[in-house]
C-alpha positions in Angstrom: 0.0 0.0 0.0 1.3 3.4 -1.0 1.1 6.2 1.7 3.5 8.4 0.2 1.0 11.2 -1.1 -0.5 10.4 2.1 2.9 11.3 4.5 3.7 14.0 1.9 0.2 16.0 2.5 0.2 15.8 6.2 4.0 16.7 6.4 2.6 20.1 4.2 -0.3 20.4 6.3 1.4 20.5 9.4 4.1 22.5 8.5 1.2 25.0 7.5 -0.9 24.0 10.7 2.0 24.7 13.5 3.1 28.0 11.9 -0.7 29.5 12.4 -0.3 28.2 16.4 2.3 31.1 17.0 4.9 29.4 19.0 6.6 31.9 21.4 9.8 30.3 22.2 12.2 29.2 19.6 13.6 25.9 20.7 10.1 24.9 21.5 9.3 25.4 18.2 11.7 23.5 17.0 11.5 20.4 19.5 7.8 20.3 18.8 8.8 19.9 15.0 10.9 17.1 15.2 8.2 15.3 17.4 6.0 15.2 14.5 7.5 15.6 12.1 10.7 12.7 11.9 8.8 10.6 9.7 6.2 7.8 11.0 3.5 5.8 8.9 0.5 8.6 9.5 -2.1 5.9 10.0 -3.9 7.8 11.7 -4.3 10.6 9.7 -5.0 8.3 6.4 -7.8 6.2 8.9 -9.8 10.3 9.0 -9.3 10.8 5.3 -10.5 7.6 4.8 -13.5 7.3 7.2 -14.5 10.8 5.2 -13.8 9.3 2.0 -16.5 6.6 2.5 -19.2 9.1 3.5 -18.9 11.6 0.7 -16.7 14.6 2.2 -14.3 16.0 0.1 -10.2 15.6 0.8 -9.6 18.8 1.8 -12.3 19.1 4.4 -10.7 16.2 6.9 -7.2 18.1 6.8 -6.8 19.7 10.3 -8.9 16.4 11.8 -5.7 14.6 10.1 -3.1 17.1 11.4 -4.5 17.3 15.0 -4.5 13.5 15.2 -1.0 13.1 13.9 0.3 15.7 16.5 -1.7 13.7 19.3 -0.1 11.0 18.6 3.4 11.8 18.1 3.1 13.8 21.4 2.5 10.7 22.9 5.0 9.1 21.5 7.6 11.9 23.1 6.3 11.3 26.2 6.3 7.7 25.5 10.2 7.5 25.2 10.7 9.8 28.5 13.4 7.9 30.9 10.0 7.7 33.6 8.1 5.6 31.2 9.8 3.3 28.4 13.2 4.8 28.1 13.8 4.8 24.8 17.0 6.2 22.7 15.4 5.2 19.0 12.0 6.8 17.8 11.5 6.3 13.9 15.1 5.9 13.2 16.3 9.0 15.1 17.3 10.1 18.4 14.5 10.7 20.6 13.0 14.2 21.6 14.3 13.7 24.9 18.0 12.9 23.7 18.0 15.1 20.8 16.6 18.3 23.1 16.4 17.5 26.7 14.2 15.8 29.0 11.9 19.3 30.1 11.9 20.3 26.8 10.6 16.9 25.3 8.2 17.5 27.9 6.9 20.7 27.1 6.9 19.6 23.5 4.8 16.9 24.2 2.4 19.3 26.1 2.2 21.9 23.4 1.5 19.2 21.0 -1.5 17.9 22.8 -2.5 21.5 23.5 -2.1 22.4 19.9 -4.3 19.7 18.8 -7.6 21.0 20.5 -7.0 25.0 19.3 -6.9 23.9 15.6 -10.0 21.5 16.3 -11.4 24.8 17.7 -11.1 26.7 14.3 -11.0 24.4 12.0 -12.4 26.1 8.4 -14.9 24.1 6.2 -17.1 22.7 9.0 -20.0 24.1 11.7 -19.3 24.5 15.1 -21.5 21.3 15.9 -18.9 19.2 14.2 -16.0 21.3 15.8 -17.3 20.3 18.9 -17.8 17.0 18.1 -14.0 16.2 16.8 -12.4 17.7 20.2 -15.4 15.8 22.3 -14.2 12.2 20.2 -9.8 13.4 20.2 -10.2 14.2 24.3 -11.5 10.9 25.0 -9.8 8.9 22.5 -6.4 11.0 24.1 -7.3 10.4 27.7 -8.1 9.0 30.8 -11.1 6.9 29.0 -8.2 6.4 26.2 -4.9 6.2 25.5 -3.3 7.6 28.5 -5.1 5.4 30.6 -4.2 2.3 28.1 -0.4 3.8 29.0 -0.9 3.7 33.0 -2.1 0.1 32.6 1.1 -0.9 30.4 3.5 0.7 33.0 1.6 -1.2 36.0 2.0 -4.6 34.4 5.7 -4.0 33.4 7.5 -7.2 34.3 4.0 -8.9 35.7 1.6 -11.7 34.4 -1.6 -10.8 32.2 -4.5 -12.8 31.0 -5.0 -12.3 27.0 -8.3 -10.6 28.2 -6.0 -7.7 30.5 -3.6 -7.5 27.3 -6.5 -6.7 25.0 -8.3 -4.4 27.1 -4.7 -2.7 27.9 -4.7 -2.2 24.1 -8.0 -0.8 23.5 -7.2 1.7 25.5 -3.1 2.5 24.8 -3.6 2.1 20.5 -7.0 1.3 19.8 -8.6 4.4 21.6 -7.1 6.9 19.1 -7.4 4.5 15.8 -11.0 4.5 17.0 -10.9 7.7 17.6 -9.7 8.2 14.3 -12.2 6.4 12.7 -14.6 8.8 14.2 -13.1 11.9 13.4 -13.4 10.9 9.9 -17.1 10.5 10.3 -17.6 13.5 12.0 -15.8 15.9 9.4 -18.5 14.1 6.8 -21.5 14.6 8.5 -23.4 15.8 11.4 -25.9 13.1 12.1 -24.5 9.1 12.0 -26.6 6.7 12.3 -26.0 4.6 15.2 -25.8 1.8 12.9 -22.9 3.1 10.9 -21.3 4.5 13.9 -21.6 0.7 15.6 -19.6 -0.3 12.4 -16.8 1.8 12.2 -16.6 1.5 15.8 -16.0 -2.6 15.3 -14.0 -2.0 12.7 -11.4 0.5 14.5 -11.4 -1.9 17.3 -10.6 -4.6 15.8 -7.7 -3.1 13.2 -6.9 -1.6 16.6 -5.6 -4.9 18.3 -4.5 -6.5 14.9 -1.8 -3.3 14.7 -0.7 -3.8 18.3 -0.3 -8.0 17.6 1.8 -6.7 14.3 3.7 -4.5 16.7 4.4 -7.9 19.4 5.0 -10.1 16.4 7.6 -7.2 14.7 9.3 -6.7 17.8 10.6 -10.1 17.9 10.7 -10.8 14.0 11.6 -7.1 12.7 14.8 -5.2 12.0 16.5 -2.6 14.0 16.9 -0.6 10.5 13.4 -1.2 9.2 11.2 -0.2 12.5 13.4 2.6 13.1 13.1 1.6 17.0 15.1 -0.9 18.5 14.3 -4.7 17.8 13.9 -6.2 20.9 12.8 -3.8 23.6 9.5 -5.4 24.5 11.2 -8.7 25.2 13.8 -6.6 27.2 11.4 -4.7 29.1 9.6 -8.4 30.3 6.4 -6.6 28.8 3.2 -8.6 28.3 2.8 -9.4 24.6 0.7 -11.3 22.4 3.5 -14.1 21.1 4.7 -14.6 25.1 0.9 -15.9 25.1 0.0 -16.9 22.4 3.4 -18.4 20.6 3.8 -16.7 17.4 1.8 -19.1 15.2 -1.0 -17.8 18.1 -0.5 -14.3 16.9 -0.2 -14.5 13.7 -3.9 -16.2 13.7 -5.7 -14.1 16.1 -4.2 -10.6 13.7 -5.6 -12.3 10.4 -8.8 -13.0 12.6 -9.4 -9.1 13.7 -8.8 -8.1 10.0 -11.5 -10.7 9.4 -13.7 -9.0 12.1 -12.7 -5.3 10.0 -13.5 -6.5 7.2 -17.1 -8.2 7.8 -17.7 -4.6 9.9 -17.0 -2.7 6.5 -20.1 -4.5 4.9 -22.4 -2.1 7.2 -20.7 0.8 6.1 -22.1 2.7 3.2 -20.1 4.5 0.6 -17.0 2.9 -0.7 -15.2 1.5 1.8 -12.1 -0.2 -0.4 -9.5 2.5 1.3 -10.9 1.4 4.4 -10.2 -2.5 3.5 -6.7 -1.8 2.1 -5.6 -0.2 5.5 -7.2 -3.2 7.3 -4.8 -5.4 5.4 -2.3 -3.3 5.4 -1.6 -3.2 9.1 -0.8 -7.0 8.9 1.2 -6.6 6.1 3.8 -4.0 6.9 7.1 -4.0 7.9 7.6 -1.7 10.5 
C-alpha cells in the first residue's frame, strides 16, 4: 500500500498548521517539529481521510482532523520514550526528543502538541461548530483518561507482571485502539453531522478490531523485525519483560488471532455505506507492513 502522497500531504499540512499556532519560544518550536514531524506511517491521519472518503466529504475538508490526530499521537510518543516511562534512545530511526533536546523540553513539546491539537480543532475552516465540537469531544476521549493515557498507566503497571489475554487486549484498546477508533470517528464526523448509530456501531467494530490487529503486528515485529526497518530498536519489549501477544500466544498464536481481527474489520465494512475499499486496504495493510 502506497502512503507516500499520504505522508507527503500531512508533512505540508502540518508544516502550515504549526506556523498558524504562533509558537513563542524558539527551541520549542523546534522540538515540537521534530516530534511530529521525523517521519512515521500517519495511520492515523489516512484512517480520517479515509472514514470521510467513505461518506462523501471532500479531501480537503478532513485536513486539520488529520493534522490534530497526527500531533496527538506523536506527542504521545515523546512522552512515551521519557526515561520515567519506556526509556527509549530510538523513535522512527532517530534520536528521541528527549535525547535530541532535553528531557523538560521533550516534555513541554509533548504538552504543546497535545494543547495544539484541540486549538486547531477549535477553528478548523470548512465545518460548523456542531462538528467542531464534536472532533475535540471524540480526540479528548480517545487521548485520555477513558483512552490512551489510561491504556499507558495500565502498560506501565504490568511492566515485568503476568496478564490474561483478556487484561492484554483491554490494555490495548485503550493504549492504540482508543485513538485508531478515535480516528475512525473523526473521519465521520468531518463528513456529517448526524451518523446513524448503525454506521457509527460499524466503524466502531472496525477500529477496534484493526486496533488490536496493529498492536499484535507491533508484538509479532518486535521479535521478528529489523532494528533498520522499524526505526526503534528490535527487541525492547522482550527486554522490558512486557506482556505481549507471542509470550501468550506463541507466534503461530499471533499471527492467527491478527488475520482474525482483520477478518472481524472487514465483515464490519459490509455495514458501512459509501466505498469503503481505502478502508479495506488499511485493514490489510496493518498486517502486512514492515515496520
Amino acid at each position: 500500500m502506497n502512503l507516500k502522497p499520504l505522508q507527503e500531504r500531512i508533512a505540508r499540512l502540518t508544516e502550515e498548521k504549526l506556523a498558524t499556532l504562533n509558537i513563542a519560544d524558539p527551541r520549542l518550536a523546534e522540538a515540537m517539529r521534530y516530534g511530529v514531524m521525523n517521519g512515521g506511517k500517519r495511520l492515523r491521519p489516512y484512517l480520517v481521510y479515509a472514514t470521510a472518503e467513505a461518506l462523501g466529504a471532500p479531501e480537503q475538508q478532513a485536513d486539520t482532523a488529520a493534522v490534530a490526530i497526527e500531533m496527538i499521537h506523536s506527542y504521545s510518543l515523546v512522552h512515551d520514550d521519557l526515561p520515567a516511562m519506556d526509556n527509549d534512545d530510538l523513535r522512527r530511526g532517530k534520536p528521541t526528543c528527549h535525547i535530541a533536546f532535553d528531557e523538560a523540553t521533550a516534555i513541554l513539546a509533548g504538552d504543546a502538541l497535545l494543547n495544539g491539537a484541540f486549538e486547531l480543532l477549535a477553528s478548523a475552516p470548512d465545518l460548523t461548530d456542531r462538528q467542531r465540537l464534536t472532533l475535540i469531544r471524540i480526540l479528548g476521549k480517545g487521548a485520555g483518561a477513558s483512552g490512551m493515557v489510561a491504556g499507558q498507566c495500565i502498560d506501565l503497571g504490568h511492566v515485568g507482571k503476568a496478564m490474561t489475554l483478556d487484561q492484554l487486549e483491554n490494555m490495548h484498546r485503550h493504549k492504540t485502539g482508543a485513538l485508531i477508533l478515535a480516528a475512525v470517528l473523526m473521519g465521520a464526523a468531518v463528513a456529517t453531522e448526524s451518523l446513524t448509530p448503525a454506521v457509527e456501531d460499524a466503524l466502531t467494530r472496525y477500529a477496534l478490531a484493526i486496533g488490536l490487529a496493529f498492536q499484535v503486528q507491533d508484538d509479532i515485529l518486535d521479535i521478528e523485525g529489523d532494528t533498520a526497518v522499524l526505526g526503534k530498536q528490535q527487541g525492547a519489549d522482550l527486554a522490558l519483560n512486557k506482556p505481549t501477544y507471542p509470550a501468550l500466544l506463541g507466534i503461530d498464536g499471533a499471527r492467527q488471532r491478527a488475520t482474525d481481527l482483520i477478518a472481524e474489520a472487514h465483515a464490519a465494512l459490509a455495514d458501512v455505506p459509501g466505498d469503503t475499499a481505502t478502508l479495506a486496504a488499511l485493514a490489510n495493510y496493518i498486517i502486512e507492513r514492515d515496520h
